[in-house]
C-alpha positions in Angstrom: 16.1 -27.6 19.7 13.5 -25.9 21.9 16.6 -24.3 23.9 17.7 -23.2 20.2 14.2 -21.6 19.4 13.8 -19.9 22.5 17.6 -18.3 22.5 16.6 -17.4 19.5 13.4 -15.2 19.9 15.1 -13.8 22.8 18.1 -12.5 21.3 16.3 -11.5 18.0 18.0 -8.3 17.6 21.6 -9.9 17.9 20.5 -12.8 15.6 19.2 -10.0 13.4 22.6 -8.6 13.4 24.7 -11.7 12.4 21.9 -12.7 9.8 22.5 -9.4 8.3 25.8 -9.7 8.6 26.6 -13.0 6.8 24.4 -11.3 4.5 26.7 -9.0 3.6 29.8 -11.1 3.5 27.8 -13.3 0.9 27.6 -10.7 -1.3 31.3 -9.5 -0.4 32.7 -12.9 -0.7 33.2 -12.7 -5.0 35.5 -9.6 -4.1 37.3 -11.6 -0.9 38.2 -14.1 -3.8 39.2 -11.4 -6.5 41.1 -9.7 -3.9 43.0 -12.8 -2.6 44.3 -13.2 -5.8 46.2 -10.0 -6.4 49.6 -9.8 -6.6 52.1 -7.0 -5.8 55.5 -8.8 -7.1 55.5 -11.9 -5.0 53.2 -10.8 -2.2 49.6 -11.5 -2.0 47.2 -9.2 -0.3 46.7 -9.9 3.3 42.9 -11.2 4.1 42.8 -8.3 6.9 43.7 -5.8 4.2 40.8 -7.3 1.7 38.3 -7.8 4.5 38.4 -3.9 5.1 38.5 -3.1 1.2 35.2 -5.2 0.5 33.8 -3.9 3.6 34.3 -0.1 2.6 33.2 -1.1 -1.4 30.2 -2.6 0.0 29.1 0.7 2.4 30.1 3.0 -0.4 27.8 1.9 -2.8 25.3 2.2 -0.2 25.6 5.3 1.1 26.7 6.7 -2.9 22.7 5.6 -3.6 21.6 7.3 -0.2 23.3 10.3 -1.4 22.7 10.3 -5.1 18.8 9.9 -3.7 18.4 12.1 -1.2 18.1 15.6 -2.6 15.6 14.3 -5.4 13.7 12.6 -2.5 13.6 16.1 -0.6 13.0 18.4 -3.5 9.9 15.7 -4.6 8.4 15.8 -0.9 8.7 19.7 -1.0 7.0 19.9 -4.4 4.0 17.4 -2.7 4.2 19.3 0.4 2.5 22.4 -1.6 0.4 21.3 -4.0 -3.3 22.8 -3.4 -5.0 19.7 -3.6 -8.7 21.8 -3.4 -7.6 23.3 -6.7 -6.8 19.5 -8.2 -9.7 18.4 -7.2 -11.3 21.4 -8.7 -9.7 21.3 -11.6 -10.8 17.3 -11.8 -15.1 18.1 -10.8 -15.8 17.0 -14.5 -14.3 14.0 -14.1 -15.0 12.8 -10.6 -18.2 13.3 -10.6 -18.8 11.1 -13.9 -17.1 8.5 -11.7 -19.0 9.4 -8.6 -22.1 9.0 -10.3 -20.9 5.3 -11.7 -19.9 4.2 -8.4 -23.4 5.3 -6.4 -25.2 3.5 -9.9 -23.4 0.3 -9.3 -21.8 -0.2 -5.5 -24.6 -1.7 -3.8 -24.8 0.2 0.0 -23.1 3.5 -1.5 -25.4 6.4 -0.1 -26.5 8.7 -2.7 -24.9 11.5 -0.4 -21.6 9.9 -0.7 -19.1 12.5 -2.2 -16.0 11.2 -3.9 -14.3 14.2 -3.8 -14.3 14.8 0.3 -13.4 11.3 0.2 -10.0 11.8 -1.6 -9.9 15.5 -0.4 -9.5 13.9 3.2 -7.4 11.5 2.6 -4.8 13.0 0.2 -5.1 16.3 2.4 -3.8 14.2 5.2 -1.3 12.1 3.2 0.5 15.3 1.5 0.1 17.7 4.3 3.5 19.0 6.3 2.5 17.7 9.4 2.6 14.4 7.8 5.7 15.2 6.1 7.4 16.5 9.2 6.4 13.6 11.4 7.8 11.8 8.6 11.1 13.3 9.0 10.9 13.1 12.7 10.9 9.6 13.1 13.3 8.8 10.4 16.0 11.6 12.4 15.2 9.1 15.5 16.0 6.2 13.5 19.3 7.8 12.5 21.2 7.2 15.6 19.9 3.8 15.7 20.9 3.3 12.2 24.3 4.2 12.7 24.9 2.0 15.9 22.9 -1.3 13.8 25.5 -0.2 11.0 28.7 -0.1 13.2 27.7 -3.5 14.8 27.2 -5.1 11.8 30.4 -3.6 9.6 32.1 -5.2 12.7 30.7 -8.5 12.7 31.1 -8.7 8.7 34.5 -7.7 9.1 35.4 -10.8 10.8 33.0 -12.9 8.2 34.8 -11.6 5.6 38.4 -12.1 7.3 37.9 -15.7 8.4 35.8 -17.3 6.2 34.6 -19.9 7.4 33.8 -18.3 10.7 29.7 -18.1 10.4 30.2 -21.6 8.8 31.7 -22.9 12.1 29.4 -21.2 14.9 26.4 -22.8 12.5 28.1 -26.3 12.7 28.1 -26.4 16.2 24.6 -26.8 16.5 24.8 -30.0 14.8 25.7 -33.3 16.3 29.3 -34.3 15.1 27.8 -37.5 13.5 25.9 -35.2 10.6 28.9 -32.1 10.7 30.7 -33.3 7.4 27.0 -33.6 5.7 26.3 -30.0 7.3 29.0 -28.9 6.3 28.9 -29.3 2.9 25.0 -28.2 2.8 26.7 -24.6 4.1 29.4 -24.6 1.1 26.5 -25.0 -1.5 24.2 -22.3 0.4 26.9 -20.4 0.2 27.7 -20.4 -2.9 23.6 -20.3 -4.0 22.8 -17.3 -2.1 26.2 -15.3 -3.1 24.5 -15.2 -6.5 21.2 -14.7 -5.4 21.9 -11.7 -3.2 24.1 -10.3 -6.0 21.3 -11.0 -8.6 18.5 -9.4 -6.2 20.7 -6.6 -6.6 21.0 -6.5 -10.5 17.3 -6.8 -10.6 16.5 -3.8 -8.5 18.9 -1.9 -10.5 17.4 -2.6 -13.6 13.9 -2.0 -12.8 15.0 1.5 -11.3 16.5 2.2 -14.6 13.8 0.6 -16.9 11.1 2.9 -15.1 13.6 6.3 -14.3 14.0 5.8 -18.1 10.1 5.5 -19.1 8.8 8.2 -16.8 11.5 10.4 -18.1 11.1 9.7 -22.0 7.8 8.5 -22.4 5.5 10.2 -19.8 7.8 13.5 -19.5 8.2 13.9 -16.1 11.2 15.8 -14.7 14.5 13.7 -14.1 14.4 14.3 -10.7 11.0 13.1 -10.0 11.6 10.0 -12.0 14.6 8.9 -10.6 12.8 9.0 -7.1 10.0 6.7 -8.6 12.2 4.7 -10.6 14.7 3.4 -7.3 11.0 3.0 -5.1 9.7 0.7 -7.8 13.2 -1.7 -8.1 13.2 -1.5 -4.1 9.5 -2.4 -3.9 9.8 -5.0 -6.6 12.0 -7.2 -3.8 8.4 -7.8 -2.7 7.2 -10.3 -5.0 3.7 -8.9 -6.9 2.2 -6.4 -4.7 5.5 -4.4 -4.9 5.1 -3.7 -8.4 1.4 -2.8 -7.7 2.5 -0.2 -5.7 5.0 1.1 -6.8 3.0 1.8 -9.8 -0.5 3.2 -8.5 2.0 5.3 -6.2 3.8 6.5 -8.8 1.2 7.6 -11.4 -0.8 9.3 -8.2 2.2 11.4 -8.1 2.5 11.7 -11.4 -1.0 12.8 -12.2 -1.0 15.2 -9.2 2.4 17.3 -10.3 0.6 17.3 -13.6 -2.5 18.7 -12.7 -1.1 21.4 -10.2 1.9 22.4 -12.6 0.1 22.9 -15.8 -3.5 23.0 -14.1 -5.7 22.0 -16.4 -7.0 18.2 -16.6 -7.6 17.8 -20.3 -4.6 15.1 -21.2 -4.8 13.7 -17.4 -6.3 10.3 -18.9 -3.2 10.7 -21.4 -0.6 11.0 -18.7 -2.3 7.9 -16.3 -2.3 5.4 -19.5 1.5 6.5 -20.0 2.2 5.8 -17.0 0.6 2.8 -16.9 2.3 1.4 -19.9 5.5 2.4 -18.5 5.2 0.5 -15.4 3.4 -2.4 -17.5 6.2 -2.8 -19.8 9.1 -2.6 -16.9 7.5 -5.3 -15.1 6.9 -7.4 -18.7 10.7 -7.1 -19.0 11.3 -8.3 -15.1 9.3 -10.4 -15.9 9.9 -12.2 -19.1 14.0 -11.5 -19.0 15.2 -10.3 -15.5 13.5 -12.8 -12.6 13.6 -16.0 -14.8 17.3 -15.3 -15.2 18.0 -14.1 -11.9 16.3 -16.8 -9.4 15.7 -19.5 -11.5 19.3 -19.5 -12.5 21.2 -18.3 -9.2 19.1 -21.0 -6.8 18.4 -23.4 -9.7 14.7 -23.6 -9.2 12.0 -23.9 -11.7 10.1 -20.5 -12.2 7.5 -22.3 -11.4 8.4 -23.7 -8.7 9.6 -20.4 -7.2 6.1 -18.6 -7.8 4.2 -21.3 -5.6 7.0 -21.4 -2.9 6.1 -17.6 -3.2 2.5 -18.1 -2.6 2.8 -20.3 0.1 5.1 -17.9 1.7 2.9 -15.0 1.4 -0.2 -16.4 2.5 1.6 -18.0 5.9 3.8 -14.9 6.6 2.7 -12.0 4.5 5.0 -9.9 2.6 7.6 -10.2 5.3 7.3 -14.3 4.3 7.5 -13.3 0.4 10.8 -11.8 1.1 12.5 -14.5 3.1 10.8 -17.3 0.6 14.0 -18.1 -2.1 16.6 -17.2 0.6 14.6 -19.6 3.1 13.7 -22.4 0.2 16.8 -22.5 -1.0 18.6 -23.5 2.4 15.7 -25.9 3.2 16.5 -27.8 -0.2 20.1 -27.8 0.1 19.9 -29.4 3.8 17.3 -31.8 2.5 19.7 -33.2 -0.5 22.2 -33.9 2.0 19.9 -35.1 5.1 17.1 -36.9 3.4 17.9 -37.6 -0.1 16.5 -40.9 -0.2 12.8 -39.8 -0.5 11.9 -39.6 -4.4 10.4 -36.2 -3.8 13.4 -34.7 -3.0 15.7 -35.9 -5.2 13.2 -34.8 -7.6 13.7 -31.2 -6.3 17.3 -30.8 -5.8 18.3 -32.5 -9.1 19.6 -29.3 -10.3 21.7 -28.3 -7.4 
């Protein structure tokens, strides 16, 4: 097992690849089925042929986002890029100083010299400024190559996922002792079939929240399409981070938001107007994800209590931070299935993995 571990942090980038990879042909494998059962007269489609159709329907949606993204994402960093944020904060004196004023009254340690508006001068001077923007852009250009060598390696690994099926399921197995591989085996079937409709929910989810909130900045809070979309897709990707996602997708977006306000129609009289909007907006996106989407989606695709899911969550989060958030249901879920089939006769368990 230590040999395992250690093989394991060593080759982290190739075990990256293949996790990634069955990844993908978990959420390919409902198409692999549909596929397989098309007919053309008596023939049935070859599993080469249906490997290399889900394989291109799986990078096409990708790329169609990327694409459909990318010139709102440029056009909003080129509006940022020259907004005078001395005239914003100009334009906002009244305001911050009523708040500068509260903050020196009540902080305790705040120097009376302190001045909220160099404070955020600085700091959003810095953040919106084209050096930042450009370095930006740099590193994401060096990450492209990358990118493109991480995507052919794993298309090619998928490919073979998808074409023998039970390929992944096989190299796991072998690091089982024959004695448990028919119990192993089956734990793999379920955790396939578990995370195939969690992966393909995850996806609905972020979907829907980029709608829910392209749709409320757009309608309710008036902001352009373009803009909107752009901080509609970052809150339904953030939101994959459980709970501080959706905080920041939300104070990032109404920053934005009350910035282009500001420097388009300059003048800060309906600013509080615009941030409660916003607000609401976000609120009631993440009331409906909430209430409707995540109860559905996880509790239903892993058959977990919602509760059950929000302390695994916790747990997660405060031993591995928001990288341990993401990996918690995908992680959970395989650790229940493998203890259903290896030590099912401790109450506790059963008790958990009733439902599966």
């Amino acid at each position: 097992m230590a040999l395992v571990a250690f093989l394991a942090w060593y080759f982290s980038n190739i075990l990256a690849y293949l996790i990634v990879a069955a990844v993908l042909s978990i959420i390919g494998k409902p198409l692999m089925q549909a596929l397989g059962k098309v007919r053309i007269k008596e023939y049935r489609l070859p599993r080469v042929l249906c490997a290399a159709i889900t394989l291109i329907v799986i990078w096409s949606v990708f790329f169609s986002i990327i694409f459909f993204l990318l010139p709102a994402v440029v056009n909003l960093i080129n509006q940022l890029s020259h907004i005078d944020i001395q005239q914003v904060l100009l334009d906002m004196e009244h305001s911050l100083d009523t708040v500068q004023a509260w903050i020196v009254q009540t902080i305790p340690g705040v120097d009376a010299g302190f001045s909220l508006r160099d404070a955020i001068a600085g700091g959003l001077t810095d953040f919106f400024s084209n050096t930042v923007l450009l370095n930006f852009f740099g590193s994401v250009t060096n990450t492209i190559i990358g990118f493109v060598v991480g995507a052919c390696i794993v298309s090619f690994i998928t490919f073979f996922f998808l074409k023998e099926e039970n390929l992944f399921t096989h190299g796991v197995l072998l690091l089982f002792p024959a004695k448990h591989e028919k119990n192993a085996a089956t734990a793999l079937n379920s955790v396939n079939q578990l995370l195939s409709r969690y992966f393909i929910g995850l996806f609905i989810d972020v979907l829907c929240m980029a709608i829910l909130v392209t749709l409320g900045l757009t309608l309710a809070a008036g902001l352009p399409f373009r803009i909107a979309v752009v901080l509609g897709s970052l809150s339904g990707i953030l939101n994959v981070i459980p709970y501080i996602g959706s905080i920041t997708s939300a104070l990032t977006g109404i920053l934005i938001g009350v910035l282009m306000h500001i420097n388009g129609l300059g003048n800060t009289s309906d600013v509080w107007v615009v941030i409660i909007t916003m607000a609401c907006v976000y609120i009631g996106a993440q009331t409906v994800d909430a209430a409707v989407l995540q109860p559905f989606i996880y509790s239903k695709s892993v058959r977990t209590h919602p509760l059950e899911i929000f302390l695994v969550i916790l747990i997660a989060g405060s031993v591995g931070g928001i990288l341990g958030m993401l990996v918690a249901i995908p992680t959970y879920t395989v650790a229940r299935v493998f203890a259903k089939q290896f030590f099912n006769q401790f109450r506790v368990v059963r008790k958990l993995t009733e439902k599966i």
